[in-house]
DOBA-219995 format. One record per residue (C-alpha): residue in three letters; z negated, y, x negated; residue number from 1. Coordinates in steps of 0.1 Angstrom, whole numbers. Each point is the difference from the previous one (the first is absolute). Layout:
! residues N
ALA; Z; Y; X; NUM $
...
END
This chain:
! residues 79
UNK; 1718; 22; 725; 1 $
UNK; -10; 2; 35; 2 $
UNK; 14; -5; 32; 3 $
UNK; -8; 11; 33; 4 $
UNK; 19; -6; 34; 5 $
UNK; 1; 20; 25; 6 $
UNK; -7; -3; 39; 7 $
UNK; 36; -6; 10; 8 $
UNK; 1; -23; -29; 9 $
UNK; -24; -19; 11; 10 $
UNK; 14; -3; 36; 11 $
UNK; 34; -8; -10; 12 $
UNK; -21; -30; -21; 13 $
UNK; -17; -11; 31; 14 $
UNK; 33; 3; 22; 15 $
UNK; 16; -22; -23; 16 $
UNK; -26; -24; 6; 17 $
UNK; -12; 1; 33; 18 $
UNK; 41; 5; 14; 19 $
UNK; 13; -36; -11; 20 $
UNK; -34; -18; 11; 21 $
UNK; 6; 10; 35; 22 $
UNK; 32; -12; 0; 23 $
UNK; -13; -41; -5; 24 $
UNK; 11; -22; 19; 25 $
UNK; -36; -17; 4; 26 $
UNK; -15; 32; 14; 27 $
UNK; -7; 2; 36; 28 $
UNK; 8; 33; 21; 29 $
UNK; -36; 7; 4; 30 $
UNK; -3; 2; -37; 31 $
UNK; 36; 17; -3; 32 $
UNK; -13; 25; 21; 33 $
UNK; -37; 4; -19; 34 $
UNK; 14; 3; -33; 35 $
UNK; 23; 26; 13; 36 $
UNK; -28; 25; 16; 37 $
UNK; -20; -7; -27; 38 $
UNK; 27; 16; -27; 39 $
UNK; 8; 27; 26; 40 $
UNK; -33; 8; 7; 41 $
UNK; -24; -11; -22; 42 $
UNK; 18; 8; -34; 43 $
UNK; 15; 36; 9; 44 $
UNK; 8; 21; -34; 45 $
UNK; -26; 24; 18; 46 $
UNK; -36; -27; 6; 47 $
UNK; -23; -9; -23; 48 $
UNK; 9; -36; -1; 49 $
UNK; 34; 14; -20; 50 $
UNK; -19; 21; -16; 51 $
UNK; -22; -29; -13; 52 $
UNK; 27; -24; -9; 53 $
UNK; 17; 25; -21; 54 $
UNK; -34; 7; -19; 55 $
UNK; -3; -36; -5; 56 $
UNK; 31; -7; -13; 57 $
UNK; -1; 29; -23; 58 $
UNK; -32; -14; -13; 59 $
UNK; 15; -37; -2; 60 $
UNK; 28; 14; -25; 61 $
UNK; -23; 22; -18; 62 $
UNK; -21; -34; -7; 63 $
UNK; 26; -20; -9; 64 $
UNK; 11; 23; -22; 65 $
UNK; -32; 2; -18; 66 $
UNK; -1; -36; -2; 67 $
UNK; 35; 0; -17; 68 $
UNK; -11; 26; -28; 69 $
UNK; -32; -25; -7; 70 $
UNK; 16; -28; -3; 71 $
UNK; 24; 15; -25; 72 $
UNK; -26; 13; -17; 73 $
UNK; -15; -33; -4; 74 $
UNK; 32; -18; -12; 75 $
UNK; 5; -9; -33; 76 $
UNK; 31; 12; -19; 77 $
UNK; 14; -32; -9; 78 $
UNK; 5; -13; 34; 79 $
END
């Protein structure tokens, strides 16, 4: 089985993330503000740092995936 998300997969991922962390109460408005441009500008669906977090996280899944079928593998039947 494999799975594989997409670019807009990824970035609804990452807005899920990045939108209630800039919402704490501890953050200044300086760091509001940075984590803001950063998400608007640095992680567009269009620049390579999307680009590179989707290929990572595809790459993450695939890996843990592969590590699930070993250690089945590996597991005796009686357990």
């Amino acid at each position: 089985m494999k799975v594989e998300f997409s670019l807009e997969e990824v970035q609804a991922m990452l807005d899920a993330v990045v939108g209630p962390l800039s919402e704490l109460k501890g953050l200044s408005r300086t760091d509001k503000a940075a984590l803001r441009r950063w998400r608007q500008d640095g992680m567009r669906a269009t620049s390579a740092d999307m680009q590179l977090l989707t290929e990572k996280a595809n790459a993450d899944i695939a890996q843990s995936h592969e590590n699930r079928e070993a250690r089945e593998i590996v597991k005796p039947d009686w357990v």
